[in-house]
C-alpha positions in Angstrom: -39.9 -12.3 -2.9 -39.2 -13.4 0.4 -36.1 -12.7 2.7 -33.2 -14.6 3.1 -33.5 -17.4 6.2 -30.0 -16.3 7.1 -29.7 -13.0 8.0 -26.7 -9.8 7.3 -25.8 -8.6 10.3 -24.3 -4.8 10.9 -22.3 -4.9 14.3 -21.3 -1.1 15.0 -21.5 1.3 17.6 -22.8 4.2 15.4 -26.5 4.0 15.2 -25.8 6.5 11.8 -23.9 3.6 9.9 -25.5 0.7 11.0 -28.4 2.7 9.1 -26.7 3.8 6.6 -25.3 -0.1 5.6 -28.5 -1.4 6.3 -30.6 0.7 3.7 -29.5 -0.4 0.4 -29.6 -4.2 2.2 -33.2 -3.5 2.9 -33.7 -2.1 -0.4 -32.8 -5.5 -2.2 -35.1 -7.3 0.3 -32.3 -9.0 2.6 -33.4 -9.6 6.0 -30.7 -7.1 7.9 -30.3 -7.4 12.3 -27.9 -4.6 13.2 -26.7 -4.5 16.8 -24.2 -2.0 18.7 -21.9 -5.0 20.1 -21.4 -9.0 19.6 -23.3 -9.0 23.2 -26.5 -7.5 22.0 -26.0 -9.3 18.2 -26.6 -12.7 19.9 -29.7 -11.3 21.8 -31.1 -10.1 18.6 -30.5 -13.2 16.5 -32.1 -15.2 19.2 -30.3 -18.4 18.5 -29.8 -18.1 14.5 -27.4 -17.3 12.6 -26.1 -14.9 10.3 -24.9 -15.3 6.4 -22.5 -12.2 6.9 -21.6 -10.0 9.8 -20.6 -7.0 8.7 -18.3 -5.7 12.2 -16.7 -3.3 13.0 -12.9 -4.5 14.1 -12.4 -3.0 16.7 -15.3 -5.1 18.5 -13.3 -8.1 17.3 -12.5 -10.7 19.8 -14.3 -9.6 22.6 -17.0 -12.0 22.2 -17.7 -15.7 21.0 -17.8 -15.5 17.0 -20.7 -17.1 15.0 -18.5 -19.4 12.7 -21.3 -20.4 10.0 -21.0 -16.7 8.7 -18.7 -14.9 6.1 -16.9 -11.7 8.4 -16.5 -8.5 7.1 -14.7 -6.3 9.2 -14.4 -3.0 9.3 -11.1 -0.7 9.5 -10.6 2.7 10.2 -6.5 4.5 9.6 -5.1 3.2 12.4 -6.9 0.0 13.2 -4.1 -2.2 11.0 -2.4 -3.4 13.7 -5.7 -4.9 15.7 -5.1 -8.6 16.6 -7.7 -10.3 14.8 -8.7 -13.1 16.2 -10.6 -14.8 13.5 -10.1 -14.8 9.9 -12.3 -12.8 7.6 -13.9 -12.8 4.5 -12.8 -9.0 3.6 -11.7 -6.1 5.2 -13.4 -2.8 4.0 -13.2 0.9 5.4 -15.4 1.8 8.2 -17.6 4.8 6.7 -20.5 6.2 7.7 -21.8 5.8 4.0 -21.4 2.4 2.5 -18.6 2.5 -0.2 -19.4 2.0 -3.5 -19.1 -2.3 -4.2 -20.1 -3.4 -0.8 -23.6 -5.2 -2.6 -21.4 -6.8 -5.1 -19.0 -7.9 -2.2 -21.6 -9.1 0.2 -23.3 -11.3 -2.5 -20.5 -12.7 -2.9 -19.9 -13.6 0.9 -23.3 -15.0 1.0 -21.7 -17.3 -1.9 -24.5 -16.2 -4.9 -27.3 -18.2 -2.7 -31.0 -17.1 -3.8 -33.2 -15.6 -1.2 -34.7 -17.7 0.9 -31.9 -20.7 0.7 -29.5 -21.0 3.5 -25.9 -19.9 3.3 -23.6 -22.5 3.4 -20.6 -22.2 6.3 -17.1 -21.7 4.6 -14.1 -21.6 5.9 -12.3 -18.6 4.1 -8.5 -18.3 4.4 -6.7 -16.0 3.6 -9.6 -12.7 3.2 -10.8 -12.5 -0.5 -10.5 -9.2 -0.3 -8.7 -6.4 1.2 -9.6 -2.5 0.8 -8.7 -0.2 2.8 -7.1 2.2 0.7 -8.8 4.5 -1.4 -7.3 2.9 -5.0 -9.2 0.1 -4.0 -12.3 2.0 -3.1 -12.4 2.7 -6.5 -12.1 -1.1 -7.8 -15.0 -1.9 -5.9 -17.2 0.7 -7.8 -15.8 -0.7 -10.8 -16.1 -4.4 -10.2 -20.0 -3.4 -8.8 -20.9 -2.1 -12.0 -19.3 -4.9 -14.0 -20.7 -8.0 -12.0 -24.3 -6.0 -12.5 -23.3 -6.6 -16.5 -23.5 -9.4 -19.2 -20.5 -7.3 -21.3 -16.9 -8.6 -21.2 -14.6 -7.3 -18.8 -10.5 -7.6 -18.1 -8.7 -6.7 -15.2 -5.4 -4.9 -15.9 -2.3 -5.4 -13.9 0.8 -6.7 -13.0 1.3 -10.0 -11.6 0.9 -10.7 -7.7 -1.7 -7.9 -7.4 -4.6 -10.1 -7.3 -6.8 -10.5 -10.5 -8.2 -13.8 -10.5 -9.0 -13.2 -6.8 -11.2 -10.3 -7.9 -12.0 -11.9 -10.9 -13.5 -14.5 -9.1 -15.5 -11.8 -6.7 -16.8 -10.5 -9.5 -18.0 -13.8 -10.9 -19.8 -15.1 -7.7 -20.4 -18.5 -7.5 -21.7 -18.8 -11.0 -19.7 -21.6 -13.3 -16.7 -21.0 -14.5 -14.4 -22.6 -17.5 -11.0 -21.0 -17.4 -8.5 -21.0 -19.9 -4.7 -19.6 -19.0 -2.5 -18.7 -21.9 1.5 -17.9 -21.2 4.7 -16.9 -23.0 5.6 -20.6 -23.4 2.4 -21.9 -24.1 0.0 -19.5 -26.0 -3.7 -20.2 -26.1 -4.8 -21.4 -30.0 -7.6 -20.8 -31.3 -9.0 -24.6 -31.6 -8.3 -24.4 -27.7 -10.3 -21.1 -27.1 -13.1 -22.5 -29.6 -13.6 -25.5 -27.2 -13.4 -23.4 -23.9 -15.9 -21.1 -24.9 -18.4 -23.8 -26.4 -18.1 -25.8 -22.5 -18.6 -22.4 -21.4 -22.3 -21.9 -22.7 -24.6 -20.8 -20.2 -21.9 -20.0 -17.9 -18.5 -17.9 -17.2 -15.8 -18.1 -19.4 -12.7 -16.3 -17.3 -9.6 -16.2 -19.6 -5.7 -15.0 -18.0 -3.0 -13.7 -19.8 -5.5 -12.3 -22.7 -2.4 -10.3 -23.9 -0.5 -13.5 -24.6 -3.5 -15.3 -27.1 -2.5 -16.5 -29.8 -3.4 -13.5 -33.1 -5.4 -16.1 -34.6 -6.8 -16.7 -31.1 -7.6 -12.6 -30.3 -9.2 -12.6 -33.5 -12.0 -15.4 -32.9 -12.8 -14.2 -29.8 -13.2 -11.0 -30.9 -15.8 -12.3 -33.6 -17.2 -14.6 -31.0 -17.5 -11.4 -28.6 -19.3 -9.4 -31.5 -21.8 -12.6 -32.3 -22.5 -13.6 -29.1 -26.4 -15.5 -28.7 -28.2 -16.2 -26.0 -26.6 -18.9 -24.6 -23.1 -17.2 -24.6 -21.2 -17.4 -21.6 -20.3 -14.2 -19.9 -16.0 -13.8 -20.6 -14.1 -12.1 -18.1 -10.2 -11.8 -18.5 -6.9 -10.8 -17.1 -4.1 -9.6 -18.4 -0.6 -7.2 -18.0 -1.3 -3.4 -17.4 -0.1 -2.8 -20.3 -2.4 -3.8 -22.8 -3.3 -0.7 -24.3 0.0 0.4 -25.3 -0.1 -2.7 -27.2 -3.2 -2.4 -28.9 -2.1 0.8 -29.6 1.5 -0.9 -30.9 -0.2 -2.9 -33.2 0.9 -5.7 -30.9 -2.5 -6.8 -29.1 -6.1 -6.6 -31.7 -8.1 -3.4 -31.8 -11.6 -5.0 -32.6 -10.6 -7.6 -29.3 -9.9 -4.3 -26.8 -13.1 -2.7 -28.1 -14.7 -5.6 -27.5 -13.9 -5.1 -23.9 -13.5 -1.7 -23.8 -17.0 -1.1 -21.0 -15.4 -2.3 -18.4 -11.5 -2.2 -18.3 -10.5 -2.5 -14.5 -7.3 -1.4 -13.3 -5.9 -3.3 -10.5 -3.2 -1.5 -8.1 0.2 -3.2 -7.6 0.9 -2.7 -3.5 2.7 1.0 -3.9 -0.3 2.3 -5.3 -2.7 0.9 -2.4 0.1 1.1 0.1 -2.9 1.7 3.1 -3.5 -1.9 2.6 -0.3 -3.2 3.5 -0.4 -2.8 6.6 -3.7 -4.5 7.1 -2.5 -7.8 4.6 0.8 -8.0 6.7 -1.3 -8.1 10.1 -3.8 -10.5 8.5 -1.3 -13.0 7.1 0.8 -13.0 10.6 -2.6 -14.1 12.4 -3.2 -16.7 9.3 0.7 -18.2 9.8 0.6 -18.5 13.4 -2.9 -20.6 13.2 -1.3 -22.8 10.7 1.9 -23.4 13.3 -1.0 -23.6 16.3 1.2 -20.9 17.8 -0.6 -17.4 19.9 -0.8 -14.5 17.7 2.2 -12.1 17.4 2.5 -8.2 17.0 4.0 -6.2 14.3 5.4 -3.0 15.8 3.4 0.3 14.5 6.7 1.5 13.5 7.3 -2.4 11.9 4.0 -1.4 9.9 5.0 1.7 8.8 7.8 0.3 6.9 6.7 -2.3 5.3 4.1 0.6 4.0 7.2 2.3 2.7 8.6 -0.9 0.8 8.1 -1.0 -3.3 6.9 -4.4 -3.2 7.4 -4.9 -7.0 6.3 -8.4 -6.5 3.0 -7.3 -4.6 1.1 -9.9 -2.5 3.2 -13.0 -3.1 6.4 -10.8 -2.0 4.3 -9.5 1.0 3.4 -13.0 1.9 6.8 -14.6 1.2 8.3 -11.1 3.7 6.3 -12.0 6.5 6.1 -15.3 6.5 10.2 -15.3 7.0 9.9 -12.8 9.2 7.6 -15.2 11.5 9.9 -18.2 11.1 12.8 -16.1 12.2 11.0 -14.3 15.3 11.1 -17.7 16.6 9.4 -17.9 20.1 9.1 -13.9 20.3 5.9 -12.4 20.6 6.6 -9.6 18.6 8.0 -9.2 15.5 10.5 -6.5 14.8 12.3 -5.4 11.7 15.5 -7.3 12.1 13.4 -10.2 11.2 12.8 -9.0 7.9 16.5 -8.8 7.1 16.8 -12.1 4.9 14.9 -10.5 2.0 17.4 -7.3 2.8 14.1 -4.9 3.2 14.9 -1.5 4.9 11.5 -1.4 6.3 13.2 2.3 7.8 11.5 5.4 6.5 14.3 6.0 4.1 12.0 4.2 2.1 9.6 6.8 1.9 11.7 8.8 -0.7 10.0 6.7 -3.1 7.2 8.7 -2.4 9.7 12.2 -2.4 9.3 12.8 1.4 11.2 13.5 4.0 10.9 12.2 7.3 8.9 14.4 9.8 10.9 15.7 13.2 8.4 14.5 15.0 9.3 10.3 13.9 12.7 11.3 14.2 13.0 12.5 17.4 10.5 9.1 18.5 13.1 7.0 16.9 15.7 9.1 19.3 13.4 8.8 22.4 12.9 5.0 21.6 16.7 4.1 20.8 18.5 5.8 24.3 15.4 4.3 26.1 16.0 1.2 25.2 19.7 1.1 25.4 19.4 2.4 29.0 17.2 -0.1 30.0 18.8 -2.7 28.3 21.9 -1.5 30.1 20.7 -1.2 33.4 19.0 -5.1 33.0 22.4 -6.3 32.2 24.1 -4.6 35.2 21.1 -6.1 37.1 22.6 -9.6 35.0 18.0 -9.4 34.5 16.7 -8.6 38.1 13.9 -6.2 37.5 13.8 -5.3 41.0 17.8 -4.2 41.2 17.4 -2.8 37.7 14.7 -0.1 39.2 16.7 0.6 42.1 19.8 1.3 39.5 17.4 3.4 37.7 16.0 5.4 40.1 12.2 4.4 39.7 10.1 1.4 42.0 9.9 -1.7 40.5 6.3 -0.8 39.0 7.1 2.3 37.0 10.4 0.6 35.5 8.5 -2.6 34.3 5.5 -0.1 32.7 8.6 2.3 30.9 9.6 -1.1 29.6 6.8 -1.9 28.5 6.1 1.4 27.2 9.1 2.1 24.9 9.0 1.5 21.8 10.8 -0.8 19.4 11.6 2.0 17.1 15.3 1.4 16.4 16.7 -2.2 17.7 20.4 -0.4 17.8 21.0 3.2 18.0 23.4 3.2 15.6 20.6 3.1 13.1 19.4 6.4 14.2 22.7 8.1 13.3 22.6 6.4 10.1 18.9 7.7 9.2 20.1 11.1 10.0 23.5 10.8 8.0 21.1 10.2 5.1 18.6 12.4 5.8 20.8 15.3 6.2 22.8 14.3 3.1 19.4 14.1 0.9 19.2 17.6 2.5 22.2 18.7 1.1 21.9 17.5 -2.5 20.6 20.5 -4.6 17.3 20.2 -6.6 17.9 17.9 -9.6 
């Protein structure tokens, strides 16, 4: 079977990984060009193009992108914060050895196209897919082995964390008939009877399983058991908490069991919380394209807490957070976490006692540094009424060194009074005896 026309690219500079990822590529007969930089890619292609790149993000930006391919980029810890300068089709972590789901998820970007067909460019906004964390690690493995299957599968979880998105990844580019059920509006079973006989051949993706109609669960259930040859595959969605109901009596046995291979739990936002950061930095670059506006900057510390948030609405309330946050940064290039005050987010690390911690001494006494710095210096600008020059002779430095210790300090605490606060409450939390 021949290769693809349009290659996968691996774009790192660790000769070990771009090995590594290129292996099990090789193995399935794609036609793989790896390359330490964007610089030598272009050599290498030699005026083609690529289906995927597969990039490391650092590398992003620093060369003219090939905009008929699918991106993947690759993040390590502390690369969230990295101004992207093109959207992507998923962001993945950067390990030396490919993480489980990447073959699923890259024949997906190359949009289910058989070898030796050329990929079709597609614009892909927002990413498709976003897994950074290690939850989400673990929902690639799982969504791998399922979109290798014919069996049913349902993703389990709450709304706003993504199903049908993944649903869809798992499903490719094959057909699909959907059919949504709701609380107001339950899926019959005349409807589902029609859905799954226009679904022959095909995909038959079904949301809100938990919310079928009894008579509904049950004729799927015997149309699961008796399914032919020309039975569409049916993958479904529904609330996390559908085996409490099967086992309530409230949800059908035969229906779950039906399913039962491949049950995929999807993370709500505190569960993956090393992908926030990534989603909030990827949906400020997809706002300020849509505004034709240049990029903006979520401080680290900005980052951090929106890490620490519960998010019990999950992506749509991440969205929704930084997307007000944009309008009311106005003309700032950066974006600080007074601008998240309309949705009344703390986005301080007092959020992190959700997670039972404390915060270390060592943030604390950066949140100290950061506060008198930047009241001095805003200080000494006012007495300067904004002369940079006079404001360094006030200070004591050349105008050189004050404008880089501007630059330099951080935005940690936009009034110092919200450092006395976060110790109040620290030391108060300290105080409480064990409950």
């Amino acid at each position: 079977m021949g290769a693809a026309k349009s290659p996968i690219a691996i774009v790192d500079g660790s000769a070990a990984l771009r090995r590594a990822w290129a292996k099990p590529l090789l193995a399935r007969e794609f036609e793989v060009v790896t390359a330490a930089d964007l610089a030598a890619l272009e050599v290498a292609l030699a005026g083609r193009s690529c289906g995927v790149v597969v990039c490391d993000a650092k590398l992003a930006g620093r060369h003219a992108r090939d905009r008929t391919a699918r991106w993947i980029y690759l993040l390590e810890e502390d690369d969230a914060a990295l101004a992207l300068e093109d959207s992507a089709f998923a962001f993945v972590p950067r390990t030396e050895v490919p993480p489980a789901g990447v073959a699923a998820l890259l024949l997906s970007a190359l949009g289910g196209a058989p070898k030796g067909e050329p990929v079709r460019a597609k614009a892909v906004l927002p990413p498709e897919f976003v897994a950074s964390s290690t939850r989400m690690r673990e929902v690639m493995s799982e969504l791998t082995r399922a979109a290798g299957s014919s069996h049913p599968a349902v993703l389990l979880g709450e709304p706003g964390v993504g199903k049908r998105t993944l649903a869809r990844l798992l499903l490719g580019t094959r057909a699909v008939t959907q059919l949504s059920s709701s609380a107001l509006v339950p899926v019959s079973e005349a409807e589902l009877e029609q859905a799954y006989r226009q679904a022959e051949g095909g995909v038959l993706l079904l949301e809100g399983l938990q919310l079928f109609e009894p008579a509904a669960q049950a004729r799927l259930a015997t149309l699961l058991k008796l399914a032919g040859p020309r039975a569409p595959r049916v993958v479904a969605t529904a609330c996390p908490e559908l085996r409490e109901l099967r086992e309530a009596g409230r949800f059908r046995a035969e229906l779950f069991f039906a399913f039962a291979r491949h049950v995929i739990d999807v993370p709500s936002l505190r569960e993956r919380r090393d992908d926030i950061p990534v989603m909030a930095a990827v949906f400020v670059k997809l706002l300020m394209d849509r505004l034709g506006l240049p990029p903006k900057r979520l401080n680290p510390n900005v980052l951090r807490g929106l890490r620490a948030e519960a998010w019990p609405g999950n992506i749509p309330e991440l969205w929704a957070a930084v997307d007000t946050a944009v309008m009311v940064a106005g003309e700032r290039d950066r974006i600080l976490r007074s601008d998240f005050a309309a949705l009344k987010l703390s986005l301080t690390r007092e959020a992190r006692t959700l997670e039972g911690a404390i915060p270390p001494f060592a943030e604390l006494k950066a949140d100290a540094i950061g506060a008198v710095s930047r009241t001095y210096l805003d200080s000494v600008l006012s007495l300067a009424r904004g002369n940079q020059s006079q404001a360094a002779k006030l200070a004591g430095l050349d105008r050189a060194n004050f404008r880089r210790l501007e630059r330099a300090v951080p935005e940690t605490l936009e009034h110092p009074e919200g450092l006395v606060e976060l110790l109040e409450s620290t030391l108060a939390r300290l105080r409480q005896p064990d409950e």
